[in-house]
Every structure is written in structure tokens, then in C-alpha cells.
GUMI-84409 format. One record per atom (N, C-alpha, C): x, y, z; atom name. Coordinates in nm, 3 decimals, m for minus. Example, Ala and Ser with C-alpha at 12.3 -4.5 7.8 and 13.67 -1.06 7.14 Angstrom:
2
         X         Y         Z   site
     1.319    m0.569     0.780      N
     1.230    m0.450     0.780     CA
     1.320    m0.330     0.780      C
     1.285    m0.225     0.708      N
     1.367    m0.106     0.714     CA
     1.290     0.003     0.787      C
This chain:
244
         X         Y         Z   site
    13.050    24.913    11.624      N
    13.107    24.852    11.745     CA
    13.054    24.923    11.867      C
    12.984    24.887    11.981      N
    12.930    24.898    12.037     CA
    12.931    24.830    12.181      C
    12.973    24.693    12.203      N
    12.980    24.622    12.279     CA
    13.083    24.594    12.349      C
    13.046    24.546    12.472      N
    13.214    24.586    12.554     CA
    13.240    24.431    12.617      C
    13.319    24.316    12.597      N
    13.356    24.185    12.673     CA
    13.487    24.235    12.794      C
    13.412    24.152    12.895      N
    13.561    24.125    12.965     CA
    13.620    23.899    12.932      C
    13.704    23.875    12.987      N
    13.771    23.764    13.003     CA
    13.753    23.754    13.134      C
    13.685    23.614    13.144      N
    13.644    23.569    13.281     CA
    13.780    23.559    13.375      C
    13.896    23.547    13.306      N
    14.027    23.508    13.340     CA
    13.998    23.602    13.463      C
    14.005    23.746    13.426      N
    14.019    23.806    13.559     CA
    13.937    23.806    13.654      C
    13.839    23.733    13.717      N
    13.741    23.695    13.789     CA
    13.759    23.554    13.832      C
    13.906    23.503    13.793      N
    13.899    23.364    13.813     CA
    13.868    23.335    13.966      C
    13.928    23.385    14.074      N
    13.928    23.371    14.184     CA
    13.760    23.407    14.219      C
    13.638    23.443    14.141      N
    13.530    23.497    14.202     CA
    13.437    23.414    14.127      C
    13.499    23.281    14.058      N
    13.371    23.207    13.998     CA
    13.326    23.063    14.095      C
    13.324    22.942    14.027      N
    13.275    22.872    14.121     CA
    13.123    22.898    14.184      C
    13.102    22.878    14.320      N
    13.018    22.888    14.379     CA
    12.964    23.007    14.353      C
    13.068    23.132    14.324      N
    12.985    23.279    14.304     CA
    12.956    23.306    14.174      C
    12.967    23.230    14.088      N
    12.980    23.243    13.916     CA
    12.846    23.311    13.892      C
    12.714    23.269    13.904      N
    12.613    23.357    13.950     CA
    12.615    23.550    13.991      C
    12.655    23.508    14.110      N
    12.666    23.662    14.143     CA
    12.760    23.756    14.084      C
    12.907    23.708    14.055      N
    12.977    23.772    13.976     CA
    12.956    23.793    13.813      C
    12.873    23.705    13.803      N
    12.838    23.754    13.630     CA
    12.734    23.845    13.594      C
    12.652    23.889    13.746      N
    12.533    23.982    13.739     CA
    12.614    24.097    13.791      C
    12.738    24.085    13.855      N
    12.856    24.220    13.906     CA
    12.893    24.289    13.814      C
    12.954    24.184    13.703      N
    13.016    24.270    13.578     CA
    12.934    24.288    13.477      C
    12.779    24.233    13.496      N
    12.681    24.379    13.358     CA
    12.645    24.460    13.450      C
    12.655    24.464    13.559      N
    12.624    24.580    13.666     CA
    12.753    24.754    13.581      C
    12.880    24.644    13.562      N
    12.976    24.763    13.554     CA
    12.973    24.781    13.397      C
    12.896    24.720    13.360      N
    12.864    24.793    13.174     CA
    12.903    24.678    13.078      C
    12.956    24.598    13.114      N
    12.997    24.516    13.030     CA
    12.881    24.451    13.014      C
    12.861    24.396    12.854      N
    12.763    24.356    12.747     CA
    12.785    24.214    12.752      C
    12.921    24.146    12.749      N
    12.965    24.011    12.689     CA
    13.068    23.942    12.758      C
    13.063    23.875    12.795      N
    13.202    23.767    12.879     CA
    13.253    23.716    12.769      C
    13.435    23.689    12.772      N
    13.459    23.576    12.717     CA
    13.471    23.459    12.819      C
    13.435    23.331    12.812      N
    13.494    23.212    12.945     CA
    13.631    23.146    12.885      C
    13.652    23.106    12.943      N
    13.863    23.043    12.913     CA
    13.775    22.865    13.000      C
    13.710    22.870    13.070      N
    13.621    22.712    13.068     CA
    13.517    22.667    13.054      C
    13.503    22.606    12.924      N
    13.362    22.595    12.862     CA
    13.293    22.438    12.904      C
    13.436    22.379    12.951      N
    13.366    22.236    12.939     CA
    13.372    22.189    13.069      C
    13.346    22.239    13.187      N
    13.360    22.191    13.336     CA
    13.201    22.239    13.375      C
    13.114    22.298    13.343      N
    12.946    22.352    13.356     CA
    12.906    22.403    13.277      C
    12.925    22.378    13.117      N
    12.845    22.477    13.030     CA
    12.732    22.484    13.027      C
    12.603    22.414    13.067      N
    12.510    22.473    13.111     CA
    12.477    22.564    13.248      C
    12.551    22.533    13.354      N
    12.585    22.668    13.486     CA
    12.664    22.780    13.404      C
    12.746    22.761    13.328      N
    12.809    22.887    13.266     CA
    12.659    22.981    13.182      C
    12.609    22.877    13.125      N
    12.524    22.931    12.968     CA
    12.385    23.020    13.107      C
    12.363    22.960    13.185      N
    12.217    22.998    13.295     CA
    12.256    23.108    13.334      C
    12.385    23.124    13.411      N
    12.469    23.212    13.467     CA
    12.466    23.360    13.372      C
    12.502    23.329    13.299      N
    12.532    23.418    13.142     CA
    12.375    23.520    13.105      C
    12.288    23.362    13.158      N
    12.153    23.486    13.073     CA
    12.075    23.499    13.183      C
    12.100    23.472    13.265      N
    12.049    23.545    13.387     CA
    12.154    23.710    13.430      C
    12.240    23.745    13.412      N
    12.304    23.834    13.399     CA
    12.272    23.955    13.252      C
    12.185    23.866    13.157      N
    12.180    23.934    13.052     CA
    12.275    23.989    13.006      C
    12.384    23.883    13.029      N
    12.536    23.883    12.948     CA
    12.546    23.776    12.825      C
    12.594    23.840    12.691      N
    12.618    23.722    12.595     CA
    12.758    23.684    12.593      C
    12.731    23.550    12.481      N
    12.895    23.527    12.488     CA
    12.908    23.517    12.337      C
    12.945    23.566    12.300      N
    13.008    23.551    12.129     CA
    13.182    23.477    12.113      C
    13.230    23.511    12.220      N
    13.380    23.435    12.183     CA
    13.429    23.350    12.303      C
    13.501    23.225    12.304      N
    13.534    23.118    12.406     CA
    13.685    23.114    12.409      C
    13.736    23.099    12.502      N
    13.849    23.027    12.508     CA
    13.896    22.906    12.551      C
    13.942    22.811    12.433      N
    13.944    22.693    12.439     CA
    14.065    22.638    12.332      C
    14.158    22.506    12.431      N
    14.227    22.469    12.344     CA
    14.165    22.386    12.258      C
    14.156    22.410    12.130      N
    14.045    22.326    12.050     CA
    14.130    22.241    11.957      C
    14.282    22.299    11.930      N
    14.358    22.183    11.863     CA
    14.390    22.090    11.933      C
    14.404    22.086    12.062      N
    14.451    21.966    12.163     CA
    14.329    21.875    12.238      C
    14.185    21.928    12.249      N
    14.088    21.862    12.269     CA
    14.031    21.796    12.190      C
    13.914    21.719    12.168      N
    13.797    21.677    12.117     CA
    13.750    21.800    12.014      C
    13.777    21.815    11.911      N
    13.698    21.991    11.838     CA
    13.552    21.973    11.878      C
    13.457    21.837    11.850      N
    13.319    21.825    11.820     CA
    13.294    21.865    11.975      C
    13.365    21.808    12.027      N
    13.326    21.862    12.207     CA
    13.369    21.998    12.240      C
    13.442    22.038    12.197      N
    13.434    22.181    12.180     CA
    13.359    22.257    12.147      C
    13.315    22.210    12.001      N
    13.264    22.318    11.933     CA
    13.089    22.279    11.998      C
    13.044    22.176    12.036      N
    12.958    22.203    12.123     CA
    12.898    22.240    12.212      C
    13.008    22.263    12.296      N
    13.016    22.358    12.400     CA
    12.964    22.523    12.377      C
    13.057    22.577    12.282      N
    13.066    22.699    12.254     CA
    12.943    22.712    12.146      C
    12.873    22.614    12.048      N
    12.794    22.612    12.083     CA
    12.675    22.666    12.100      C
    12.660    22.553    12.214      N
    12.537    22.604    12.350     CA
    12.546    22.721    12.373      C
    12.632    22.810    12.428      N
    12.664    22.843    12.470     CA
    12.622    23.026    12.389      C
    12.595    23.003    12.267      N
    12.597    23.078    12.173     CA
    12.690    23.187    12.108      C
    12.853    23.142    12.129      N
    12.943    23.146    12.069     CA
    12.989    23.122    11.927      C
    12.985    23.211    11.837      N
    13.032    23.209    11.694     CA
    13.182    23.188    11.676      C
    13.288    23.193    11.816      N
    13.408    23.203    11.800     CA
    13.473    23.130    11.871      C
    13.582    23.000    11.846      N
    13.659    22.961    11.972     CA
    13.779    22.991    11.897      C
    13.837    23.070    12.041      N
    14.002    23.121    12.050     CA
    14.080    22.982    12.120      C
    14.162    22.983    12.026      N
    14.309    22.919    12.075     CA
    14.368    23.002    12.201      C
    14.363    23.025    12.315      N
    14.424    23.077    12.425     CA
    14.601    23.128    12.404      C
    14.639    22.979    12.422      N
    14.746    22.952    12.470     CA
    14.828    22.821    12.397      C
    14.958    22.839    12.317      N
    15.020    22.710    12.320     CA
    15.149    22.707    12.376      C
    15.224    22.610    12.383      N
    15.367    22.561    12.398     CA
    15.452    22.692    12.365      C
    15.525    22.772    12.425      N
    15.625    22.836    12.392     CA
    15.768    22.778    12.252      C
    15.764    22.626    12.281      N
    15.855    22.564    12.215     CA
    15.795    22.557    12.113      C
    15.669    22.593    12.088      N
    15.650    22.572    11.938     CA
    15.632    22.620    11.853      C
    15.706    22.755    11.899      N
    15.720    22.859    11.766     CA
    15.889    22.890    11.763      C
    15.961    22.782    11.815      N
    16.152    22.807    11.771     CA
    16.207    22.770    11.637      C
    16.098    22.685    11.601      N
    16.156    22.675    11.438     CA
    16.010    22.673    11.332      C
    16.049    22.652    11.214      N
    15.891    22.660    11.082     CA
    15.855    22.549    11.135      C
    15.866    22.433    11.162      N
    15.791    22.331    11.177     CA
    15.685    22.279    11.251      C
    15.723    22.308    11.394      N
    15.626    22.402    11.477     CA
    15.559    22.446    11.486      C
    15.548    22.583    11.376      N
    15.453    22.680    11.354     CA
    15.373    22.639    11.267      C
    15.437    22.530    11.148      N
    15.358    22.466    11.039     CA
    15.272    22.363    11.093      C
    15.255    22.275    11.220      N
    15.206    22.204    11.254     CA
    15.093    22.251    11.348      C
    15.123    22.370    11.374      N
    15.013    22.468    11.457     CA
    14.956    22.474    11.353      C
    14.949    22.550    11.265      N
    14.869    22.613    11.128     CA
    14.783    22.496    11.110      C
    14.884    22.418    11.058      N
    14.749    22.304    11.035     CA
    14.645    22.244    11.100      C
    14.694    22.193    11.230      N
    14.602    22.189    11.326     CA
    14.493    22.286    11.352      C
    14.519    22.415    11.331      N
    14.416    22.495    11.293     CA
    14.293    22.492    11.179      C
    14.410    22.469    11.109      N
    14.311    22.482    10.949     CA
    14.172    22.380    10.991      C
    14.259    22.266    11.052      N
    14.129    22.119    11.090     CA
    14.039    22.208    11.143      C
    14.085    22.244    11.250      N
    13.983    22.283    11.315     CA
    13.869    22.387    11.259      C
    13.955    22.482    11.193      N
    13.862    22.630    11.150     CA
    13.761    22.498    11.044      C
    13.805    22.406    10.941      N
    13.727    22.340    10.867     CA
    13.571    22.297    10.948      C
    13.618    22.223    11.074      N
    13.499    22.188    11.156     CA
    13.432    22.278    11.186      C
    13.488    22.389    11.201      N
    13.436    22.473    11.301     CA
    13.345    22.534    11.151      C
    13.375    22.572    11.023      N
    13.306    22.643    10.918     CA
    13.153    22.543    10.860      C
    13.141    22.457    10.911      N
    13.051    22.362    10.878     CA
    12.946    22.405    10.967      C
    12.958    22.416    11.085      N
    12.883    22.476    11.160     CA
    12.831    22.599    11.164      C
    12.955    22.670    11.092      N
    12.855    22.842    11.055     CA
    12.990    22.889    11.185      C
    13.048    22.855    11.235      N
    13.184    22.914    11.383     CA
    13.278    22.913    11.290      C
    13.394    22.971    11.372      N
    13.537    23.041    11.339     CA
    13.613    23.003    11.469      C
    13.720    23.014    11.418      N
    13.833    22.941    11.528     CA
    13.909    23.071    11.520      C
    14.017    23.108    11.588      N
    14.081    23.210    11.603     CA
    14.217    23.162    11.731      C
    14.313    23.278    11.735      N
    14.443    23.270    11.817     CA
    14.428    23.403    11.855      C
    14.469    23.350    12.000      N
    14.510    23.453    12.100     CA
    14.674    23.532    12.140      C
    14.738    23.584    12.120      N
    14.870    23.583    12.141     CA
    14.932    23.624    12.270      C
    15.022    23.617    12.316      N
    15.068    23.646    12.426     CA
    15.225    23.723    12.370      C
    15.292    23.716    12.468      N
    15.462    23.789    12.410     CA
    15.533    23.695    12.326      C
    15.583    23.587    12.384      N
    15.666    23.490    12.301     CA
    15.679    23.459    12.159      C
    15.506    23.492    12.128      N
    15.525    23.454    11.952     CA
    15.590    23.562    11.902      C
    15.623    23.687    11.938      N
    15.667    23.797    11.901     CA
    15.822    23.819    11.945      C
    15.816    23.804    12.047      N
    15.996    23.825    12.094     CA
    16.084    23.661    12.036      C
    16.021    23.552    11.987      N
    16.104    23.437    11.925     CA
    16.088    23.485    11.797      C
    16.256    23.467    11.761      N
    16.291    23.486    11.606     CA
    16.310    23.374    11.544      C
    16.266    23.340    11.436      N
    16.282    23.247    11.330     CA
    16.314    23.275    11.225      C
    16.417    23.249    11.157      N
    16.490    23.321    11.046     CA
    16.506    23.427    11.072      C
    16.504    23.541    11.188      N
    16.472    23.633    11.182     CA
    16.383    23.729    11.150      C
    16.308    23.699    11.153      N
    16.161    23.726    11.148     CA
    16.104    23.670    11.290      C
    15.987    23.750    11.364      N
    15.932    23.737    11.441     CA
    15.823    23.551    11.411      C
    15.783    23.498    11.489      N
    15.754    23.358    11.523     CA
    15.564    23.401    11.452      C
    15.583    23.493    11.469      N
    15.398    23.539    11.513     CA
    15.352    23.573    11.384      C
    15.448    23.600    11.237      N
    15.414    23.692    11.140     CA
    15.431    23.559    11.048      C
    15.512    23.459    11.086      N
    15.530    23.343    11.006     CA
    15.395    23.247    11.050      C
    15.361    23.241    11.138      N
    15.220    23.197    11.177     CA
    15.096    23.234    11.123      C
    15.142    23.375    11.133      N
    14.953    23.458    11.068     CA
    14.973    23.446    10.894      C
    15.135    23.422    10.819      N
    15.107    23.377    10.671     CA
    15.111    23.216    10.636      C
    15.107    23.125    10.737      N
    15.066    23.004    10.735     CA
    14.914    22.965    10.737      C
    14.856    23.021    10.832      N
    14.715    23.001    10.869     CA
    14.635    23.049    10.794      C
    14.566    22.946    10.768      N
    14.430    22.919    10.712     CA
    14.347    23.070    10.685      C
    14.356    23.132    10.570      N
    14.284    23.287    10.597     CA
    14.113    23.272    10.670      C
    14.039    23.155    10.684      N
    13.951    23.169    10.731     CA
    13.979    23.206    10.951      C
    14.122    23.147    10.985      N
    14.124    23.209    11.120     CA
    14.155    23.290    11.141      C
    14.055    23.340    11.268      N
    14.086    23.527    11.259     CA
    14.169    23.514    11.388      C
    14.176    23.608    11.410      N
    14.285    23.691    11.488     CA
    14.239    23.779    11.643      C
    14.244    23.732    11.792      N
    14.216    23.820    11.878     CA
    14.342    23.853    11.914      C
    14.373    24.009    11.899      N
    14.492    24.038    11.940     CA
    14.513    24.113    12.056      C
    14.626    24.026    12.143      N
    14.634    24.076    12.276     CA
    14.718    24.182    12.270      C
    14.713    24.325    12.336      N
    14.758    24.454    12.265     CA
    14.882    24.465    12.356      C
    14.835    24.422    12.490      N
    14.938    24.456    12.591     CA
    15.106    24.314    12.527      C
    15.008    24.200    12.527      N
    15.157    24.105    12.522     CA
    15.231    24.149    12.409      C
    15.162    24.171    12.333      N
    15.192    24.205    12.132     CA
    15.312    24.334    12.219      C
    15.295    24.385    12.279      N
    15.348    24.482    12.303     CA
    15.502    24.493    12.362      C
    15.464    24.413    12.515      N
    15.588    24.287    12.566     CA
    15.670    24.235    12.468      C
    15.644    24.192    12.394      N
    15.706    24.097    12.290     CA
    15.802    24.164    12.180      C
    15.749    24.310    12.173      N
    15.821    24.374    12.073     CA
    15.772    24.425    11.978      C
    15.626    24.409    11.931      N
    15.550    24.507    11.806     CA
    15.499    24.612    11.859      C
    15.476    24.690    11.758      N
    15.446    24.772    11.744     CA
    15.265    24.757    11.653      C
    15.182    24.762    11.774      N
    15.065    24.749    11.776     CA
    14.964    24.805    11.670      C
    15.013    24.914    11.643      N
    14.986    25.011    11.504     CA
    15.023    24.980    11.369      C
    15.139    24.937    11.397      N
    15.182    24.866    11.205     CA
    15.062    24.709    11.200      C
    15.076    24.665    11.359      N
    15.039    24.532    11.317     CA
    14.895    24.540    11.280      C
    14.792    24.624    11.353      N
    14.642    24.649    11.279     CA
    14.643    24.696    11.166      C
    14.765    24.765    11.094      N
    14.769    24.851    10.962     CA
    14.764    24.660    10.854      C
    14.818    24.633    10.934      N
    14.881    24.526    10.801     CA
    14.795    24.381    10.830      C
    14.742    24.404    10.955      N
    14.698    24.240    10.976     CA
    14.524    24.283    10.921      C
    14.456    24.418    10.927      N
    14.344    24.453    10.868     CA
    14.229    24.388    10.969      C
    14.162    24.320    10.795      N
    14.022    24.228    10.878     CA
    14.059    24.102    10.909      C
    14.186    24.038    10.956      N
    14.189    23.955    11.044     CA
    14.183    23.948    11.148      C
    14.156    24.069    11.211      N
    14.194    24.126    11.360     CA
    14.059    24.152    11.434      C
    13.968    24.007    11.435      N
    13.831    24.100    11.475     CA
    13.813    24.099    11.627      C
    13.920    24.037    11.715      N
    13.877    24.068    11.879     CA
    13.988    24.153    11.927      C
    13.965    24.217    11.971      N
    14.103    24.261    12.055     CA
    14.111    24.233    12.257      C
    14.242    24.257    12.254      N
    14.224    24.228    12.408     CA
    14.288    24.347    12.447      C
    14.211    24.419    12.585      N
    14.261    24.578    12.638     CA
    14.276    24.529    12.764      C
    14.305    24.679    12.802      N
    14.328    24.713    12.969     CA
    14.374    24.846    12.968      C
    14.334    24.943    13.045      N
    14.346    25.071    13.025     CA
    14.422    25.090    13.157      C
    14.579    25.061    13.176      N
    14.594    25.070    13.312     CA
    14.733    25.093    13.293      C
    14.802    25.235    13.398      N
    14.954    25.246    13.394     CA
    15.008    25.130    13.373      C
    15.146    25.150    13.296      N
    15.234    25.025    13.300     CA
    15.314    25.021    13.455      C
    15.304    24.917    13.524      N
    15.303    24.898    13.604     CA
    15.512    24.851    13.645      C
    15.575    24.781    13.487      N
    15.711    24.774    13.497     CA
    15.734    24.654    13.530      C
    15.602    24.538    13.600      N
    15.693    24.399    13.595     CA
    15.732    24.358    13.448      C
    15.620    24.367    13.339      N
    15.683    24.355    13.234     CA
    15.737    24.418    13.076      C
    15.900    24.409    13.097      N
    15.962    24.537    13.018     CA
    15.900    24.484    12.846      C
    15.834    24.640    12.844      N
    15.800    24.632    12.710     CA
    15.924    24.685    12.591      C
    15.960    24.546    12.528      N
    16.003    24.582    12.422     CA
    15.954    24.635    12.251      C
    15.819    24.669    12.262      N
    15.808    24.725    12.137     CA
    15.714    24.866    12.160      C
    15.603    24.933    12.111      N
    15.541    25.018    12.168     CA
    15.493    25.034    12.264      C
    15.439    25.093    12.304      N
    15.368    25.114    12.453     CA
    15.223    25.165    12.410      C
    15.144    25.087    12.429      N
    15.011    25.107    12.385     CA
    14.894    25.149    12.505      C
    14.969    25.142    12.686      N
    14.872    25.152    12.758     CA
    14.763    25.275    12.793      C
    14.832    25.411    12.762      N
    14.782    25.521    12.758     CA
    14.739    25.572    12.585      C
    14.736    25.489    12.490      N
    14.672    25.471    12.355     CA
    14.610    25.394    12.303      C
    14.491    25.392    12.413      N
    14.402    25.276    12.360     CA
    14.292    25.335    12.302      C
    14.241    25.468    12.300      N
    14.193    25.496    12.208     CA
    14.186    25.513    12.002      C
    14.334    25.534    11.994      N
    14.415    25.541    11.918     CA
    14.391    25.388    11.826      C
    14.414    25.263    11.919      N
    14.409    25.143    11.880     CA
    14.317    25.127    11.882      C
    14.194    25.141    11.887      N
    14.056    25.116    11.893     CA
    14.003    25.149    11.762      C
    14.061    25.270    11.781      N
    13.980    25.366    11.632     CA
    14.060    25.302    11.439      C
    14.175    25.271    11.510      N
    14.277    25.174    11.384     CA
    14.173    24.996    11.397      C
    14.137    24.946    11.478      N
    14.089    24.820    11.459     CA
    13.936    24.832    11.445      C
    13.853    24.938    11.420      N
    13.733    24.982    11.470     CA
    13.654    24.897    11.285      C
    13.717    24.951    11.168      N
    13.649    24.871    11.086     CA
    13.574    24.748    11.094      C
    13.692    24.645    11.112      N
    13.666    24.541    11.114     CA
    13.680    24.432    11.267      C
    13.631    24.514    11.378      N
    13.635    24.462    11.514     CA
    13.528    24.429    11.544      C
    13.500    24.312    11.592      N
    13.377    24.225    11.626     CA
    13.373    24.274    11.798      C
    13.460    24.269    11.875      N
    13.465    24.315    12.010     CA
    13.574    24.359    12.080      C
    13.571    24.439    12.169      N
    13.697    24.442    12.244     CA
    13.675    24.389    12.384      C
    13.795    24.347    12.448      N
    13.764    24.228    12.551     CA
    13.887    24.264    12.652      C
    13.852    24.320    12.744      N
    13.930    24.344    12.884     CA
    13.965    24.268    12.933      C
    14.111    24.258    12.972      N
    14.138    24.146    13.077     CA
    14.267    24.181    13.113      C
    14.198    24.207    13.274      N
    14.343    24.275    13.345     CA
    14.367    24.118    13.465      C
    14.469    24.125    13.507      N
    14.519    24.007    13.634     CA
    14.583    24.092    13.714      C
    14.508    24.120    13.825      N
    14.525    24.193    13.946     CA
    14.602    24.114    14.100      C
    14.625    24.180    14.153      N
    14.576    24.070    14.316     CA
    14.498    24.199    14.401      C
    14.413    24.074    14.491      N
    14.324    24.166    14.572     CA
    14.207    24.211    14.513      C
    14.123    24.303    14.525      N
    14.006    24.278    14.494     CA
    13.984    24.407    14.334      C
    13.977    24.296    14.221      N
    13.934    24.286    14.134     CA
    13.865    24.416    14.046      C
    13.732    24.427    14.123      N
    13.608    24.487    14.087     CA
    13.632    24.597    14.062      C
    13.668    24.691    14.116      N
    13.734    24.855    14.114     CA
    13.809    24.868    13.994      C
    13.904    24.839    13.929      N
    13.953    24.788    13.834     CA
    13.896    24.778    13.696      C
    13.808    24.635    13.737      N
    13.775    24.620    13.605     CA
    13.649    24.765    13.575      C
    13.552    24.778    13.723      N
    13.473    24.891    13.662     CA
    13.563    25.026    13.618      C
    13.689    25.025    13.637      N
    13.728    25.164    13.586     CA
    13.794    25.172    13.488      C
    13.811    25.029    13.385      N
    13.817    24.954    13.259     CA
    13.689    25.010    13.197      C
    13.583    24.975    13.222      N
    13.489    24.940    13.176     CA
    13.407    25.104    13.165      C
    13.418    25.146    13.245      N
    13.392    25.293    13.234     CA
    13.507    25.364    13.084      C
    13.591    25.373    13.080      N
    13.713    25.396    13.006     CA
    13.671    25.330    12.868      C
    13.625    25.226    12.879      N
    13.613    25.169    12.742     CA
    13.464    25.199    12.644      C
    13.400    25.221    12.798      N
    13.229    25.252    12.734     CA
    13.223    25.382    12.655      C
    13.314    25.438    12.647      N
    13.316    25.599    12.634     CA
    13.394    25.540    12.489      C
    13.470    25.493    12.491      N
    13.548    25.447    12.318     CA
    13.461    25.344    12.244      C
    13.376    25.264    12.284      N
    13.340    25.198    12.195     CA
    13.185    25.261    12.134      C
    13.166    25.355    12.203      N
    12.999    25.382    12.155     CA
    13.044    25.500    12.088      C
    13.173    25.563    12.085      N
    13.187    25.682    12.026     CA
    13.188    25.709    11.858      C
């Protein structure tokens, strides 16, 4: 492991017209790989953008159960992406099994399309799948033993965290499903109360537990104001853990 992604997410306010200049900003600050969260509004300005920066993209974010998959997975693609992440779904649809069973499947379709091609589909998590109980059991653990073992897993360290796990059991036990992770090396700041570990000043720690079987780790902080300072002092922080 070697390679360092950020999430365009946090640059949202600096793409557009500057998508160009800001994608030659952040391999300026060390980063190797973007993930994009919009593949299908310029994927060829995204894909030009990308290798003119001598930035790759190995992972996308895209709702791929709710779109077109074939238009998806073309996108990503072009684009030269082996991976589209599920972002984001419905909060409501992890309050009961049925829900979660109809996610799964919708997945499975997809990871099927997506394995024909030689790609992988994957989920992103945020807090909610973790702080909603179902049977008592967390929403997020009944999900990852539904799904399709071919989808992997980018796990967001900070929400996983929000939500109530404990970030360390969950790489102990979730293994080689866990091949993206999502960081940020930055005080907890207190808008949001973490109910399970606190992983922000142990990200080395979590690095070295997901380091087997980690395809990338992928920064993505949401700031206000200007950005750049930030992510380069991410990116500095992380260059030092992933080449180590």
C-alpha cells in the first residue's frame, strides 16, 4: 500500500470551471488518486482532467443501484475505475430486514454486472447504518451478512465511528472485505458526538489493522473556507503512513 486518494467531495466548491486546475493542486499536495462522487455530468472532462494531473482513479462514487448500472459502469469505466461505491442510501432503509434485504440484492445485480466486466461494486457507510438497531443488532452488520461476498467494503472510519463502532473490532472481523478506507487526520471538532471509538488521533493504528488487505486509503474532510491547507496537511500525515 502505497498510494494516497482524496474524495473530490471535498473540493466540491473548486470543480467546475476549475476542475483542471484543482486536480493538478491536489497531486501537487501528494495525492496519487481521486475518488469522483460525479461520473456522469463530463466523464471525459473528468477522465482529461485526471491525466493531465497525472492523477488515477481506481474507485467512483456512484449510485449504481438506482441508476442505469450499464451507464454506470461505463462511465467508471472510461474512466479507468475497477470500483463503483454505493455512496449513499435512504436512511429509512435500514429500520427493518426488508430494507436491508432489498439493498443486498440490488447489490448482488449490480456486483453480477459489474463481475462480467472484470469491476466490483462496493458500499460506503456513513453513521446511521450503525446507530439504527434492528433486532438489536446494529443495521450495518445485518447488511455486510446479506451481501453478496463478492461486494467489498469502503469503510468510512470517522461515521463508523459517529454511529457507535468501534473501528478496530470492525477491521478485526470484517478482514478482506474492507479494501478502501475513508480518513481524515483532524481534531474532533464536537459537532458530531461520537458514540463509539474515537479513531481521529489513531489513524495510524487503523491503517496498520486494514493494511493487509487495503486497496487505498481515501481522505475526505468537509471544511468551510479554504480547503487546500487542510487537505495538504492530510496528505502530508498520510504520506508518512502509507509508504511506511
Amino acid at each position: 500500500m502505497s498510494a494516497l486518494g482524496v474524495q473530490l467531495y471535498s473540493v466540491r466548491e473548486r470543480l467546475g470551471g476549475e476542475l483542471p486546475a484543482t486536480l493538478a493542486r491536489l497531486a501537487e499536495l501528494g495525492f496519487s488518486h481521486v475518488e469522483p462522487y460525479d461520473i456522469l455530468t463530463d466523464t471525459a472532462g473528468l477522465k482529461s482532467a485526471a491525466s493531465a494531473a497525472g492523477l488515477r482513479i481506481a474507485s467512483v462514487h456512484a449510485k449504481i443501484t438506482e441508476l442505469d448500472t450499464q451507464w454506470v459502469l461505463d462511465a467508471a469505466a472510461e474512466l479507468g475505475a475497477r470500483t463503483v461505491i454505493v455512496p449513499w442510501v435512504a436512511p429509512a432503509t435500514f429500520t427493518d430486514a426488508d430494507g436491508i434485504a432489498m439493498l443486498a440484492d440490488a447489490m448482488a445485480d449490480a456486483a453480477d454486472q459489474a463481475a462480467a466486466r472484470g469491476m466490483h461494486v462496493g458500499y460506503h457507510n456513513h453513521d446511521f447504518e450503525f446507530a439504527t438497531l434492528v433486532g438489536g443488532r446494529p443495521a450495518y452488520d445485518l447488511l455486510v451478512e446479506r451481501l453478496d461476498p463478492r461486494v467489498v467494503l469502503e469503510l468510512d472510519t470517522f461515521w463508523a465511528s459517529v454511529g457507535g463502532a468501534d473501528v478496530f473490532e470492525l477491521l478485526r472481523r470484517l478482514g478482506e472485505r474492507v479494501r478502501l478506507l475513508h480518513v481524515k487526520s483532524e481534531p474532533y471538532d464536537g459537532r458530531h458526538p461520537i458514540a463509539g471509538v474515537d479513531v481521529s488521533q489513531r489513524l495510524g493504528e487503523v491503517l496498520e489493522l486494514a493494511r493487509p488487505s487495503l486497496e487505498l486509503p481515501v481522505v475526505e474532510v468537509v471544511v468551510e473556507g479554504d480547503v487546500f491547507p487542510v487537505l495538504a496537511r492530510n496528505a502530508e500525515y498520510f504520506a508518512g503512513l502509507v509508504a511506511a
